[in-house]
C-alpha positions in Angstrom: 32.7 111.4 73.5 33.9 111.5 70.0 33.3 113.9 67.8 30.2 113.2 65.7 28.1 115.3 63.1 25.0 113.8 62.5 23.4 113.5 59.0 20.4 114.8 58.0 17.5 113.7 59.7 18.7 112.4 62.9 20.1 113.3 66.6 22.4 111.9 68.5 21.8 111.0 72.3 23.4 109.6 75.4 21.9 107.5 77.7 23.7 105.4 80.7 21.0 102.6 80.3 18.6 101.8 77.9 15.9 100.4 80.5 14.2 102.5 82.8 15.4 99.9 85.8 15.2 102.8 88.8 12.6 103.6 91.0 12.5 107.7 91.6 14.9 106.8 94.6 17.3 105.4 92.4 16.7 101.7 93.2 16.5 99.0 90.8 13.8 97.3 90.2 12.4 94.0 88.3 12.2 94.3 84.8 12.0 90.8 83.9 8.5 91.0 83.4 7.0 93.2 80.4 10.8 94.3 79.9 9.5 95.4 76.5 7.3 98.0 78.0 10.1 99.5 79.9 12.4 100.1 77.3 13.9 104.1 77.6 11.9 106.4 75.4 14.3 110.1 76.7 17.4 111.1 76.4 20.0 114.1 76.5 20.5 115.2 72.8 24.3 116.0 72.5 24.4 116.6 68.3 21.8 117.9 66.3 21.7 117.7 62.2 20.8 121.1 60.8 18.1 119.5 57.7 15.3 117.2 58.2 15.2 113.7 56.1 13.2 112.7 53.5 11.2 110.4 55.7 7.6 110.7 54.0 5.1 111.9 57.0 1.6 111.4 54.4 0.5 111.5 51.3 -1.7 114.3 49.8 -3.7 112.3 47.8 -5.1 109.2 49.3 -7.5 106.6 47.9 -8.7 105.1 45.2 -8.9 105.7 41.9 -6.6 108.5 41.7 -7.0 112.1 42.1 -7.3 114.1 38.7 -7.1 117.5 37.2 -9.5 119.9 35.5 -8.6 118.1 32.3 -9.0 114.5 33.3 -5.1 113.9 33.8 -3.7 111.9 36.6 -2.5 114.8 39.6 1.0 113.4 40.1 1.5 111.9 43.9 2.8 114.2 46.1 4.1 113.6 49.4 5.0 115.8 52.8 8.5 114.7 53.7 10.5 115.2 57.1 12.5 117.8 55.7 9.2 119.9 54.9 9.3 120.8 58.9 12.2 122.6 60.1 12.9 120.6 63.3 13.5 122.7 66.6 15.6 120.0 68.4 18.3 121.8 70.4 21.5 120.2 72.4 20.7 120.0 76.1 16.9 118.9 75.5 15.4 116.0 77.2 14.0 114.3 73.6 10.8 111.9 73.9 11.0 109.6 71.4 9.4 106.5 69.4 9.4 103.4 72.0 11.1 101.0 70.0 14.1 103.1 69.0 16.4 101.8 71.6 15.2 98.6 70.9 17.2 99.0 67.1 20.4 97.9 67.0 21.2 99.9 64.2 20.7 103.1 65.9 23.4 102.0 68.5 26.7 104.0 67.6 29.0 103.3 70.7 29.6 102.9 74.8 32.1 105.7 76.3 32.9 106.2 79.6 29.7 104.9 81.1 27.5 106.2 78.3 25.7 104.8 75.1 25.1 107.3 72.3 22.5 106.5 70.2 21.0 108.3 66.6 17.3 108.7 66.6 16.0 109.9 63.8 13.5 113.1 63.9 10.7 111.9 62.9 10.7 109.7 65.6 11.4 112.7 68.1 7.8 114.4 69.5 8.5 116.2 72.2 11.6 118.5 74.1 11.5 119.5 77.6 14.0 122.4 77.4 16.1 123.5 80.6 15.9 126.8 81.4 18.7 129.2 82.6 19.4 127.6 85.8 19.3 124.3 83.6 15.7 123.2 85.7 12.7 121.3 83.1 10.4 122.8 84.4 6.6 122.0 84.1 3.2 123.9 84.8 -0.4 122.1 85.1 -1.4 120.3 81.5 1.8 122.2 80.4 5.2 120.7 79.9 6.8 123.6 79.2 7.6 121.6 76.4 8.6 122.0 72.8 6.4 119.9 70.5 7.9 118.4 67.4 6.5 117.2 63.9 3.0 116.4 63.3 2.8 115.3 67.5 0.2 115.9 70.0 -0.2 115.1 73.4 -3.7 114.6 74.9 -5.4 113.5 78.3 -8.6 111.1 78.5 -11.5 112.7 78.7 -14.1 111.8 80.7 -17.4 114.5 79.6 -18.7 117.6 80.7 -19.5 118.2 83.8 -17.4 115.2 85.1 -14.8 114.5 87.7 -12.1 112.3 88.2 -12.3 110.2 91.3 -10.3 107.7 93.2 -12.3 104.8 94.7 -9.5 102.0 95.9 -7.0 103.1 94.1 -8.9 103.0 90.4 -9.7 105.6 88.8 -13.5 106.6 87.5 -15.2 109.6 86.9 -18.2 111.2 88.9 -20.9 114.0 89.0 -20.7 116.2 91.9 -23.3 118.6 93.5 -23.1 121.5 95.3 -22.8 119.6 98.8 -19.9 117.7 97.3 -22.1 114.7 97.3 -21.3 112.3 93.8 -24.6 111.5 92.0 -23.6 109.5 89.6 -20.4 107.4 88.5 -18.7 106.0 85.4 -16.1 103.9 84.9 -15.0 104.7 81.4 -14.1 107.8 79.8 -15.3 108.8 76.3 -13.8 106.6 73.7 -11.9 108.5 71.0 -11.9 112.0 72.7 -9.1 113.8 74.3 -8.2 117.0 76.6 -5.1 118.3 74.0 -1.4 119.4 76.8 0.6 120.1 73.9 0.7 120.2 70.1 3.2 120.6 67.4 3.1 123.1 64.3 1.7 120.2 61.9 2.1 120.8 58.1 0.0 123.2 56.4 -2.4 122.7 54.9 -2.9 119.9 57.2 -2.0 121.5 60.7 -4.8 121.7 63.0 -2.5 124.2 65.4 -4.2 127.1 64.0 -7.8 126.4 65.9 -6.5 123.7 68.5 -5.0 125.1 71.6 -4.1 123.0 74.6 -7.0 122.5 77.0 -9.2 122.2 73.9 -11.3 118.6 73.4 -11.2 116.7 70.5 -12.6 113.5 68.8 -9.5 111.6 67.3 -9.6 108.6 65.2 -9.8 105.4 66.7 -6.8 103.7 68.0 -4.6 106.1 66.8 -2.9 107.1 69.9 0.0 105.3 72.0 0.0 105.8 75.9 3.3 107.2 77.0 4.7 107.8 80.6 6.3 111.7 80.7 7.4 112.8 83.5 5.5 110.5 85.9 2.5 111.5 84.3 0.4 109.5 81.4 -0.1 111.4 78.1 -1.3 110.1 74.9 1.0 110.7 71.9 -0.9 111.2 68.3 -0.5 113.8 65.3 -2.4 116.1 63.9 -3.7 113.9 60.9 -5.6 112.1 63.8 -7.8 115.3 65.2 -11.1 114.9 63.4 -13.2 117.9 65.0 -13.3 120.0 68.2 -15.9 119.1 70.8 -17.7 121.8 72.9 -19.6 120.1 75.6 -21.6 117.7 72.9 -21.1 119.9 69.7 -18.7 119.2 67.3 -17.4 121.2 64.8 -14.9 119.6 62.0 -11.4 120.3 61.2 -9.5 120.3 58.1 -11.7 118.1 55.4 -13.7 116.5 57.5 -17.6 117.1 57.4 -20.5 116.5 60.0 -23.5 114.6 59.2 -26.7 113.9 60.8 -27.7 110.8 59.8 -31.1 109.4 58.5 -33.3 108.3 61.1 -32.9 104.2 61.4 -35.6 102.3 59.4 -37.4 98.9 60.8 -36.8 96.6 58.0 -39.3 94.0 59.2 -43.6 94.5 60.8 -41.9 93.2 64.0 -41.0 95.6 66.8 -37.3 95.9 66.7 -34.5 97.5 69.2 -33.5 100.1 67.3 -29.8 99.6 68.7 -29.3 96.9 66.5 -30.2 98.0 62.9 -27.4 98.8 60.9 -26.6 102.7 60.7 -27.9 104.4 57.8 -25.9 105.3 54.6 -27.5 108.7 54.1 -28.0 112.1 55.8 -27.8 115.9 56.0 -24.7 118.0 55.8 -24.7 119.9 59.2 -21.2 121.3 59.3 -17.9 121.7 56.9 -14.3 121.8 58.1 -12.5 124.6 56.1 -10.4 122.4 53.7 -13.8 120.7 52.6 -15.5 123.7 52.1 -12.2 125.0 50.0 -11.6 121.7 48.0 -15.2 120.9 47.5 -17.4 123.5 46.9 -20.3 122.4 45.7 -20.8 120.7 48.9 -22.9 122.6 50.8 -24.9 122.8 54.7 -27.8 121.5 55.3 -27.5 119.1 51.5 -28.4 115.2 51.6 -25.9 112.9 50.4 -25.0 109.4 50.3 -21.9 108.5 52.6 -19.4 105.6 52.9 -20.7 104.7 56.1 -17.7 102.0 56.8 -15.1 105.2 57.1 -17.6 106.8 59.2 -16.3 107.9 62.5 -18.9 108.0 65.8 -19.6 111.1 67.6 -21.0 110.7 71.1 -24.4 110.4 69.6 -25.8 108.2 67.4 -27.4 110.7 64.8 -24.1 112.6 64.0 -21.0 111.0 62.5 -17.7 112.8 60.8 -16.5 111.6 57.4 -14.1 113.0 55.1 -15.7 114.9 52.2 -13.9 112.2 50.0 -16.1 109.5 51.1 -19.2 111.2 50.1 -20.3 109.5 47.1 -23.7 111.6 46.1 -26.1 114.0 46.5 -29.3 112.7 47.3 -32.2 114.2 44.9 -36.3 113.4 46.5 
């Protein structure tokens, strides 16, 4: 290979083809159909830059109008960059990476001696499995053994408490069990939006949920924010921390960051007519029942157990109807009887 330093921001890899076109075996197989979906998303890093880039990951201050200060001035925008996050990529790691980055012929550098070397840049890099000293990647349970990178997080589906995975005919559905081993009761579909966390990055203070989310934890994301990824044989959703909106025990939540849990008003009939309650709209007011801690910190008069008025379309749906999380930003009022 030639010699190559990368610049800041990116990795170079090596990769003898860009399709994933063998079976475990090493046979080829057809990848005519959906070839999109079977474009390569690992490779063997061979360079690594020593600075992230200036790729911005968020901004601070979302929304409209504009944040301001004590004394009515604009706060200037401010922005979490690549660079803010020292990345931990090392030569020799398998890199997962973004699924179209292959796909970019501008990330193509060259083809030597049976390999192509690509650049990928780090923010598009979540996750290392790192050899060990016998050069094995070795994995344990939920556990990858893996090095997570950025703002990523890997989850698992989640089907409840108290339920199992089963295989009837080859699909998968979920099941309660009792104690003869007899299943009492089936579902097909697992909660929507919650996930079993297998690995998770550092995340960017004040923003990183790593502090109180631990793998094996369960936690209500936001919706469709995650991308279904095949590592090492096994499915794992890939998402950052931005997307974790609370932790879930059993079927209490508890928010993270600036996020806030309210129980909602109950549902009012709006005609004399008896009227399924499942279809009247959801109310736009309710009780404060618990505070993430950036919420409590940034907005203090906010307090347990106050009414206020909510922007119910950025609501998000807990797995019942009388409890939703919203960001403290989207409360407009406090409600005064």
């Amino acid at each position: 290979m030639k010699n190559y330093k990368p610049m800041n921001g990116v990795v170079i890899i090596k990769v003898k083809s860009t399709m994933n076109d063998r079976t475990e075996s090493g046979l080829y197989k057809d990848i005519s159909f959906d070839r999109h979906n079977k474009v390569a998303i690992n490779a063997e890093v061979v360079a690594v830059s020593e600075k992230g880039s200036e790729h911005v990951e968020f901004e601070i201050y979302q929304g409209q109008p504009r944040a301001r200060n004590d004394d009515g001035s604009f706060i200037d925008d401010k922005y979490v960059r690549n660079r803010d996050i020292p990345h931990t990529i090392q030569v020799g790691d398998i890199i997962y990476f973004h699924y179209l980055t292959l796909e970019d012929p501008n990330n193509w550098m060259h083809y030597d001696k049976g390999w192509h070397y690509f650049k990928v840049p780090v923010h598009d890099c979540f996750l290392s499995l790192r050899p060990d000293a016998f050069g094995e990647y070795k994995r344990n349970g939920l556990d990858l053994k893996s090095v997570m990178h950025n703002q990523y997080v890997l989850g698992k589906e989640y089907w409840g408490e108290a339920w199992e995975q089963i295989d009837v005919d080859g699909k998968t559905i979920a099941g309660k069990v009792n104690s003869k081993g007899l299943v009492t009761e089936t579902k097909e579909k697992p909660l929507e939006n919650h996930a079993i966390i297998t690995d998770i990055g550092k995340g960017i203070d004040p923003y990183s949920r790593s502090g109180i989310i631990r793998p094996g934890d369960v936690v209500l994301l936001k919706p469709q924010c995650e991308f279904e990824n095949e590592i090492e044989n096994e499915k794992r959703w890939v998402f950052t921390h931005m997307d974790i909106i609370a932790k879930v025990y059993g079927e209490t939540y508890y928010p993270v960051s600036d996020y806030v849990l309210i129980k909602v008003d109950e549902k009012e009939y709006v005609s004399p007519l008896e009227v399924n309650k499942d279809y009247l709209e959801m109310p736009d007011t309710g009780v404060v029942w618990r505070m993430g801690s950036l919420a409590k910190f940034e907005e203090p008069d906010l307090d347990k157990g106050m009414r206020v008025k909510f922007f119910k379309n950025r609501a998000e749906k807990t797995q019942h109807e009388k409890y939703v999380l919203i960001r403290y930003q989207d409360i407009l009022a406090e409600v005064l009887d």
